[in-house]
C-alpha positions, 0 to 999 in steps of 0.5 A: 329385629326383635332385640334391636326393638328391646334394645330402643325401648330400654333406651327410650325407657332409660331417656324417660327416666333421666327426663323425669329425674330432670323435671323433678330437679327443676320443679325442686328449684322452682319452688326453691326460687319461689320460696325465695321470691316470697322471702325478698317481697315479705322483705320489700317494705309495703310489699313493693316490688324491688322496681319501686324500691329502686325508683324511691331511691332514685328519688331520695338521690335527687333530693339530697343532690338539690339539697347539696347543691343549694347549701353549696350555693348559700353562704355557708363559708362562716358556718365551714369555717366555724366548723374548721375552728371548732375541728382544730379545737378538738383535735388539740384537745385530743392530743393534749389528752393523748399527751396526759397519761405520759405526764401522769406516768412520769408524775407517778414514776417521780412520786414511787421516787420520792416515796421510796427515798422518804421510806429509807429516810424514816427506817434511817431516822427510826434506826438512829432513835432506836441505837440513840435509845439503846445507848441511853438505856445502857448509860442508866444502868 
C-alpha cells in the first residue's frame, strides 16, 4: 500500500511540474503578446485603437467614392479626352525616342564607313606624294 502511495505521489509530483513548466510557458507568451500589443499601439497614430483606424478608413473610402462619383456625374468628357490626346502625344513621342538610337547607330555605322574609306584615301594620296617626291629627287641627282 505504502509503494502504491509513493508511486501517486511520484505522479502527482511529476503533474506539478509539467503543470508549472506549462504556466511558465504560457505567462513566457503572455508578456510576449503584451509586448507586442504595446508595439502595435506605440504604431496606432494618436494611440488610437486599430477599431478606430478602421473606421477613419472607412471614412476616407466613403469620401473618395462621393468624390468618384461626382466627377463621374460632371462633365469631365473634355478634360478625358484631353487627357487622351495628350496620352497618344506621348506615346508617340516615346516611340520616336525609342526609334532615335537605332538611327543614331546607323549614323554612326555609316560615319566609321565614311571615316575609314577617308583614312585609306589619305594614306593612298600621302603614298602617291611620297613615290612622286622620290622620283623627282632621283631626276635632280
Amino acid at each position: 500500500m505504502q509503494g502504491g502511495l509513493d508511486k501517486r505521489l511520484d505522479q502527482i509530483a511529476a503533474q506539478a511540474t509539467q503543470r508549472q513548466a506549462t504556466n511558465q510557458q504560457l505567462q513566457d507568451q503572455l508578456k510576449a503578446v503584451s509586448t507586442e500589443l504595446a508595439a502595435v499601439k506605440a504604431a496606432m497614430p494618436d494611440g488610437k485603437s486599430a477599431q478606430a483606424q478602421q473606421d477613419r478608413l472607412d471614412s476616407e473610402l466613403k469620401d473618395l467614392s462621393a468624390d468618384v462619383a461626382n466627377l463621374k456625374k460632371s462633365n469631365t468628357g473634355q478634360a478625358i479626352e484631353r487627357l487622351e490626346q495628350d496620352m497618344i502625344v506621348l506615346k508617340s513621342e516615346q516611340e520616336n525616342r525609342a526609334a532615335q538610337p537605332a538611327a543614331s547607330g546607323a549614323s554612326t555605322a555609316e560615319f566609321d564607313a565614311f571615316r575609314g574609306q577617308m583614312t585609306r584615301t589619305i594614306n593612298t594620296l600621302q603614298s602617291q606624294i611620297q613615290t612622286l617626291s622620290q622620283q623627282i629627287n632621283a631626276r635632280k641627282q
